[in-house]
N, C-alpha and C positions, 0 to 999 in steps of 0.2 A: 135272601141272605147273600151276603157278596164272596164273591169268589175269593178264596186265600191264595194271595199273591207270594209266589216262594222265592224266597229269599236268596236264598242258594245260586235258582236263575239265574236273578240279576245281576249281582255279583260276577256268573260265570265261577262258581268255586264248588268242590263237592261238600254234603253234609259233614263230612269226619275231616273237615280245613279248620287250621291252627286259626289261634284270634291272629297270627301273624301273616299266613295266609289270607286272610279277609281283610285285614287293613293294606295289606298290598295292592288286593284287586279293586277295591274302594280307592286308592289315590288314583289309580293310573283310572279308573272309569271317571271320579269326579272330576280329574284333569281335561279326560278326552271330549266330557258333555257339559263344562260346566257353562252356564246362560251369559259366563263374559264374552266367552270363545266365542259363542255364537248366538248373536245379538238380535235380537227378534224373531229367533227361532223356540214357535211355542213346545216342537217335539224335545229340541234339548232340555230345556227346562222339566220339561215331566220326567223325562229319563234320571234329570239330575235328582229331582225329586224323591223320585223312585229307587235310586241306588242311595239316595240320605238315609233313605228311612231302614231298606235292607242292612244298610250298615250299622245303626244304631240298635235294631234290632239283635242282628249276630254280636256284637262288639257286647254286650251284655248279658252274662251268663244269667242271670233270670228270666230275662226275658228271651233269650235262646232257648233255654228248656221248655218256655212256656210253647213258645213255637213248633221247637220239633213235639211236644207232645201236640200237639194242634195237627197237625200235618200228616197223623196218621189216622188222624179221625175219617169217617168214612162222610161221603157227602152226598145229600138225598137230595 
């Protein structure tokens, strides 16, 4: 089973952050890593990757709920 990757992290934002809060740290990260800035760097691109997906994640209150209920599941 693959590890759940939190959201929160990557972002840098706490769980109780506004959708406003999270589209902030979401611009100023996808700006910082985004694969234009830095051009065959494969670590930017997974970062960028990886804050896309955080974001689209939190940025949707369904699927935000889905998550924080996920994230307190216990893991064996």
């Amino acid at each position: 089973m693959a590890q759940l990757q939190d959201h929160y992290a990557v972002l840098g934002v706490m769980p109780e952050a506004s959708l406003d809060e999270i589209k902030r740290a979401y611009r100023r990260l996808a700006l910082a890593n985004h694969p234009d800035r830095h051009p065959g760097d494969a670590d930017a691109e997974d970062r960028f990757r990886a804050i896309s997906t955080a974001y689209a994640v939190l940025s949707d209150p369904v699927q935000r709920a889905r998550f924080d209920a996920q994230r307190h599941l216990p893991v064996f």
